[in-house]
mmCIF file of the N, C-alpha and C atoms, coordinates in Angstrom:
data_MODEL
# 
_entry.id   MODEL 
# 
loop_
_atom_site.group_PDB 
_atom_site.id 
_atom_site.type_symbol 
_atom_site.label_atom_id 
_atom_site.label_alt_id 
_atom_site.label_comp_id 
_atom_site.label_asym_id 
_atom_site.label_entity_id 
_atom_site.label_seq_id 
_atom_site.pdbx_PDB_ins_code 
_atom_site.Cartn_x 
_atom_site.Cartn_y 
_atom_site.Cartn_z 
_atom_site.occupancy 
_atom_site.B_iso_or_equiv 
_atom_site.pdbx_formal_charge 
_atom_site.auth_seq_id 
_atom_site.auth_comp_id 
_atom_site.auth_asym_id 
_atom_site.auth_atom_id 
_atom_site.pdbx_PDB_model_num 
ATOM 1   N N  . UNK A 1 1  ? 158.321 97.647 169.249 1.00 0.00 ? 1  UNK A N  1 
ATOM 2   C CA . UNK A 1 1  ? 158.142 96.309 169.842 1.00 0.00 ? 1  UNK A CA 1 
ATOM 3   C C  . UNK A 1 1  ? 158.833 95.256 168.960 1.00 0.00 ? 1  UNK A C  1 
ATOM 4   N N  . UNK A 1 2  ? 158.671 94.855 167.661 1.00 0.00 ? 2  UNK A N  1 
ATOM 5   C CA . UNK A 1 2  ? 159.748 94.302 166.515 1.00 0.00 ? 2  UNK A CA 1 
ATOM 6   C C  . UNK A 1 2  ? 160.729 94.911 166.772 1.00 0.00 ? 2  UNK A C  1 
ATOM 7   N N  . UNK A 1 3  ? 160.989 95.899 166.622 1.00 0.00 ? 3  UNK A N  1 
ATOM 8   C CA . UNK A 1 3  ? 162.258 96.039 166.757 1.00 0.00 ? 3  UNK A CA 1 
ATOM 9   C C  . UNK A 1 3  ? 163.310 95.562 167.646 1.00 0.00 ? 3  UNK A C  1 
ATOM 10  N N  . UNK A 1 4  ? 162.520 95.771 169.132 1.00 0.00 ? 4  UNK A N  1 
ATOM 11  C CA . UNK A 1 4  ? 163.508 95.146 170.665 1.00 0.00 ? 4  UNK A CA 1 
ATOM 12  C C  . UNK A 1 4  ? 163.680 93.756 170.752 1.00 0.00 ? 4  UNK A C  1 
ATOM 13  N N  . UNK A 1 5  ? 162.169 93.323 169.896 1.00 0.00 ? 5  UNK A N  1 
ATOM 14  C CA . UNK A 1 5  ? 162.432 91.431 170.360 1.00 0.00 ? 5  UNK A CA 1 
ATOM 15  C C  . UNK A 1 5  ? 163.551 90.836 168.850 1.00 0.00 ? 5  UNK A C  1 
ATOM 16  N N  . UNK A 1 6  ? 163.473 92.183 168.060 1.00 0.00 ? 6  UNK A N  1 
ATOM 17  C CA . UNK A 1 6  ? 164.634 91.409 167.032 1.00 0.00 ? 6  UNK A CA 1 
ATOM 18  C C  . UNK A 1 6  ? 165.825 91.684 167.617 1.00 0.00 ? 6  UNK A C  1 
ATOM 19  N N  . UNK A 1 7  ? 165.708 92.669 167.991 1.00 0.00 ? 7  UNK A N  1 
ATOM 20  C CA . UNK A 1 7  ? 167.634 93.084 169.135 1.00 0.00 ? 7  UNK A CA 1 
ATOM 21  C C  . UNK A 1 7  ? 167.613 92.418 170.233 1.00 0.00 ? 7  UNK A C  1 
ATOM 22  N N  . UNK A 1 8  ? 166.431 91.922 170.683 1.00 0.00 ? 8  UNK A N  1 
ATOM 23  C CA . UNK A 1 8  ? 167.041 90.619 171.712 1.00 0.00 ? 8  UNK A CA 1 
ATOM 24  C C  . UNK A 1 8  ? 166.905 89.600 171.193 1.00 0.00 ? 8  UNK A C  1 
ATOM 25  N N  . UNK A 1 9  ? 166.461 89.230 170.252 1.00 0.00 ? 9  UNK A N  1 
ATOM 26  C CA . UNK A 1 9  ? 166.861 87.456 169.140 1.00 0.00 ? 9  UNK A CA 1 
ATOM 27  C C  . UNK A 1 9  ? 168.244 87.462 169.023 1.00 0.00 ? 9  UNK A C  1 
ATOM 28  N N  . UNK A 1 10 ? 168.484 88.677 168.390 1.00 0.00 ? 10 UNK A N  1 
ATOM 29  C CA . UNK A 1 10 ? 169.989 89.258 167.925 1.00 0.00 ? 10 UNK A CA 1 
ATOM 30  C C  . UNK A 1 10 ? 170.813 88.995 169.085 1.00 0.00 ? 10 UNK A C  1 
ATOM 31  N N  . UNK A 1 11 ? 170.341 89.399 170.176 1.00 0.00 ? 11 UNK A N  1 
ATOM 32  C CA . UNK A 1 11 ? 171.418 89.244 171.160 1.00 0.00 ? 11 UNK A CA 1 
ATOM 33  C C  . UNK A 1 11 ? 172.019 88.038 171.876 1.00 0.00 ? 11 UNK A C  1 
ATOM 34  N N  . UNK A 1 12 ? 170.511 87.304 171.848 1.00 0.00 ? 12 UNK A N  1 
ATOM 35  C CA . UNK A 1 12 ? 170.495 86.240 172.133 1.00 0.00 ? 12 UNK A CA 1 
ATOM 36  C C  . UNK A 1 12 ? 171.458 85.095 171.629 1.00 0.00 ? 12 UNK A C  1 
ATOM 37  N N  . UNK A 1 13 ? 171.074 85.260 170.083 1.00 0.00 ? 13 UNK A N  1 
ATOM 38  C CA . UNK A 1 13 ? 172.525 84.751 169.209 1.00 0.00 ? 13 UNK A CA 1 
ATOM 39  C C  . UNK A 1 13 ? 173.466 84.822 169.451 1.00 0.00 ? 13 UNK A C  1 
ATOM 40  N N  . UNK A 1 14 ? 173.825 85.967 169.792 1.00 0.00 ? 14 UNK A N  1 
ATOM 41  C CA . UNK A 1 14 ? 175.376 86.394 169.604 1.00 0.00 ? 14 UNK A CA 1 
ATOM 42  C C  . UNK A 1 14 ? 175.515 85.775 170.826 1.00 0.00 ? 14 UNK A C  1 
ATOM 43  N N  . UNK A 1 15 ? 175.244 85.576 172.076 1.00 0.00 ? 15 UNK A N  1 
ATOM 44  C CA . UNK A 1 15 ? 175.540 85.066 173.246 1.00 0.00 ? 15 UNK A CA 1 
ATOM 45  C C  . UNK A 1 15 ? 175.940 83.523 173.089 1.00 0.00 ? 15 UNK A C  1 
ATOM 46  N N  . UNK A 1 16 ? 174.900 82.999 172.582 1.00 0.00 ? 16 UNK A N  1 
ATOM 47  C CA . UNK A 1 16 ? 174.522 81.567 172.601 1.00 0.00 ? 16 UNK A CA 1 
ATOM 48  C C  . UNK A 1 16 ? 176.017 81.108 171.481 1.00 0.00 ? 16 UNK A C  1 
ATOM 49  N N  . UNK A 1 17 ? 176.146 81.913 170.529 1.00 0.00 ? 17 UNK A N  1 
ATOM 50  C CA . UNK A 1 17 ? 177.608 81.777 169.598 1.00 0.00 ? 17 UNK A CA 1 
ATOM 51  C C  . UNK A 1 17 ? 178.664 82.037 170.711 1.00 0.00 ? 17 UNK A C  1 
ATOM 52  N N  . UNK A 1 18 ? 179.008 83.355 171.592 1.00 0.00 ? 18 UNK A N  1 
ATOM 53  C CA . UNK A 1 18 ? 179.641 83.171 172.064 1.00 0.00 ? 18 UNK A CA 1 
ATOM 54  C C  . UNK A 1 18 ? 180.221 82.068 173.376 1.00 0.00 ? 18 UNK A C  1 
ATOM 55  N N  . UNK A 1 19 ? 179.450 81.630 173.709 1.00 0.00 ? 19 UNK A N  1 
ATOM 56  C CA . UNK A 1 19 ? 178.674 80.724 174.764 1.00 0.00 ? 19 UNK A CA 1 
ATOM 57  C C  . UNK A 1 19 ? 179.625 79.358 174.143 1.00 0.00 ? 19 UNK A C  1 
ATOM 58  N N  . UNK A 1 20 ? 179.294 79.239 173.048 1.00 0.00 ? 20 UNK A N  1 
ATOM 59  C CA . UNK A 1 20 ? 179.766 77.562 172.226 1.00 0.00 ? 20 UNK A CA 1 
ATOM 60  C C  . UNK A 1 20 ? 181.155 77.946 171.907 1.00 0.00 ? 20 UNK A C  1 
ATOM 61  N N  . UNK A 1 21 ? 181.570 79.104 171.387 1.00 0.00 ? 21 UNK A N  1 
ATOM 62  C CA . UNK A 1 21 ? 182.932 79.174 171.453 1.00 0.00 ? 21 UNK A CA 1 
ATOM 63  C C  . UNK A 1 21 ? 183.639 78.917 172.788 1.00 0.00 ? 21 UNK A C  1 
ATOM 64  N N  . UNK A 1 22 ? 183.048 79.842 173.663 1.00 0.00 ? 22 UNK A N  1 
ATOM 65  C CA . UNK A 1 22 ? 184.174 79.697 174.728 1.00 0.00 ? 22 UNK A CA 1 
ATOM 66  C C  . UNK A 1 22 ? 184.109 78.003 174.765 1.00 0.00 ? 22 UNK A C  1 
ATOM 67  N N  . UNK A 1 23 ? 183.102 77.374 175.458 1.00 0.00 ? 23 UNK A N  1 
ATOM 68  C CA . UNK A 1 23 ? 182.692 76.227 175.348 1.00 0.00 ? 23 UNK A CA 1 
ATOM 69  C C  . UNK A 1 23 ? 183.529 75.064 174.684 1.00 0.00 ? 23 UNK A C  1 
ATOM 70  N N  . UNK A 1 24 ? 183.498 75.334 173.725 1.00 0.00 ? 24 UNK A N  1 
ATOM 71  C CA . UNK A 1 24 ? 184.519 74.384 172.852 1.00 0.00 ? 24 UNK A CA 1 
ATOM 72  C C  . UNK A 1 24 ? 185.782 74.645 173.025 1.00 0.00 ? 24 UNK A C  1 
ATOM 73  N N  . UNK A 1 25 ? 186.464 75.947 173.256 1.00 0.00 ? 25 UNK A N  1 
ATOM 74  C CA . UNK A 1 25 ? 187.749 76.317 173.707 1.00 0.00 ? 25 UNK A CA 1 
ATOM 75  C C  . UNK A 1 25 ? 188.250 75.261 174.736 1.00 0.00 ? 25 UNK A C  1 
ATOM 76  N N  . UNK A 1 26 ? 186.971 75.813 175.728 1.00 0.00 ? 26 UNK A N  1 
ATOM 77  C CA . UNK A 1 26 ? 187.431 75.143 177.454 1.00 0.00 ? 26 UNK A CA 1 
ATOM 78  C C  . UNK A 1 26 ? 187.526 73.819 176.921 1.00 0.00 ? 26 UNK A C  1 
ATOM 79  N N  . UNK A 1 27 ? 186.559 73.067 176.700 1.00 0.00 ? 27 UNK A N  1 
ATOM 80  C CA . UNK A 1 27 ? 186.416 71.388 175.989 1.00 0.00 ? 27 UNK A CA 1 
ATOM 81  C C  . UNK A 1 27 ? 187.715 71.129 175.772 1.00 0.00 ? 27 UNK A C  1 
ATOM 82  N N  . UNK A 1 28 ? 188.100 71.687 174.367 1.00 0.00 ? 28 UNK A N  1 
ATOM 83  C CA . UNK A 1 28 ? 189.550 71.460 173.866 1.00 0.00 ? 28 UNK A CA 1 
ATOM 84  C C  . UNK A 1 28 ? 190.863 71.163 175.451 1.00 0.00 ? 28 UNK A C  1 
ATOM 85  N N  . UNK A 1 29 ? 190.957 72.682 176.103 1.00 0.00 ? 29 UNK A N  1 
ATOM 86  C CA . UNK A 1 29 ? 191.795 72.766 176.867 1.00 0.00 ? 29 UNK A CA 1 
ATOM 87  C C  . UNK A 1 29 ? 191.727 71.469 177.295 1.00 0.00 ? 29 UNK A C  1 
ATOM 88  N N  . UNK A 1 30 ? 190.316 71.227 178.178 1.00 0.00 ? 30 UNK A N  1 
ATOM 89  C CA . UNK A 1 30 ? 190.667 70.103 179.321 1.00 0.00 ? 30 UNK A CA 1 
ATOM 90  C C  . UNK A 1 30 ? 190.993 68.913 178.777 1.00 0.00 ? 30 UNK A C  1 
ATOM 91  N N  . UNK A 1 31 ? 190.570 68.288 177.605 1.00 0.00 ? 31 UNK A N  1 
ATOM 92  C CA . UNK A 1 31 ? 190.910 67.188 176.884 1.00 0.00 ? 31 UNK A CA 1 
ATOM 93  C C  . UNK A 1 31 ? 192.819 67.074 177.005 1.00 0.00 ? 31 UNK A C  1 
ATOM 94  N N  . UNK A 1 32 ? 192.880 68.161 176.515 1.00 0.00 ? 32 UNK A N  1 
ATOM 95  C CA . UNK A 1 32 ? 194.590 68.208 176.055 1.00 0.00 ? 32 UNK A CA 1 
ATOM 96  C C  . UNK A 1 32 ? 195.113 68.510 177.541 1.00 0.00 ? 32 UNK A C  1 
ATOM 97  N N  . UNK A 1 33 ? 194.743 68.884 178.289 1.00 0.00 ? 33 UNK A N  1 
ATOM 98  C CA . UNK A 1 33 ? 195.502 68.717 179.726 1.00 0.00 ? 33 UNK A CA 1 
ATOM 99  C C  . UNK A 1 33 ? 195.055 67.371 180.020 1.00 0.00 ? 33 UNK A C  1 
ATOM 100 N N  . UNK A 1 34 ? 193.989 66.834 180.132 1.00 0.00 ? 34 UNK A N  1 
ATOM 101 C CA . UNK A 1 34 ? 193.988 65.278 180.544 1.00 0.00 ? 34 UNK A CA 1 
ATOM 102 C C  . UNK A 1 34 ? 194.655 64.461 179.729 1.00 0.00 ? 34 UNK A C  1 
ATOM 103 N N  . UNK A 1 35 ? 194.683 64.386 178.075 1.00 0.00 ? 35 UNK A N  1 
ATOM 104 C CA . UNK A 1 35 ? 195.668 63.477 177.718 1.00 0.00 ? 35 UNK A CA 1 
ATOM 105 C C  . UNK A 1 35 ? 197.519 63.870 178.263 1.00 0.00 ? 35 UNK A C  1 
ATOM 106 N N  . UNK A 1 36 ? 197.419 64.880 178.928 1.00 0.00 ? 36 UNK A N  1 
ATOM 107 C CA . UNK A 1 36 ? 199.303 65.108 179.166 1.00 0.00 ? 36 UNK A CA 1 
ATOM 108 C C  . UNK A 1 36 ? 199.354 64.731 180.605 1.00 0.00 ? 36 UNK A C  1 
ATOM 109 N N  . UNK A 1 37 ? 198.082 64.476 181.356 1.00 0.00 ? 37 UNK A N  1 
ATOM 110 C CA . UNK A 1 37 ? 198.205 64.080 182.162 1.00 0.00 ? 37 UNK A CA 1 
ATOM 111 C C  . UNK A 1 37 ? 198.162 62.436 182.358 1.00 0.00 ? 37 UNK A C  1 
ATOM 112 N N  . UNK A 1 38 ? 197.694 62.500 181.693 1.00 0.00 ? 38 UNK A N  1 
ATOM 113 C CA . UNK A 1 38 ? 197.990 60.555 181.228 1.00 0.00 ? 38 UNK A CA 1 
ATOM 114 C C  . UNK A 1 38 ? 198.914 59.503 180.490 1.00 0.00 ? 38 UNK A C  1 
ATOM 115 N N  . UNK A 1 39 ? 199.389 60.606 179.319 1.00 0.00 ? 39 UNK A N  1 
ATOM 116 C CA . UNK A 1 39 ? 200.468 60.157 178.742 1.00 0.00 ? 39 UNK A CA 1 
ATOM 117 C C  . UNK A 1 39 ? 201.896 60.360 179.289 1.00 0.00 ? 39 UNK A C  1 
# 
């Protein structure tokens, strides 16, 4: 029972990290396509 809810804390993390990466990726993109679309 510790064990599964630490491998789903664990997992949870790793999601929620991956989650903000993509996240900030996309962010980035659209910023830099809207400033080329403006400038």
């Amino acid at each position: 029972m510790v064990y599964n809810s630490g491998k789903i804390k664990q997992f949870i993390f790793y999601k929620n990290d991956v989650v903000q990466k993509v996240s900030q990726e996309a962010l980035t993109k659209i910023v830099t396509v809207t400033l080329h679309m403006y400038w």
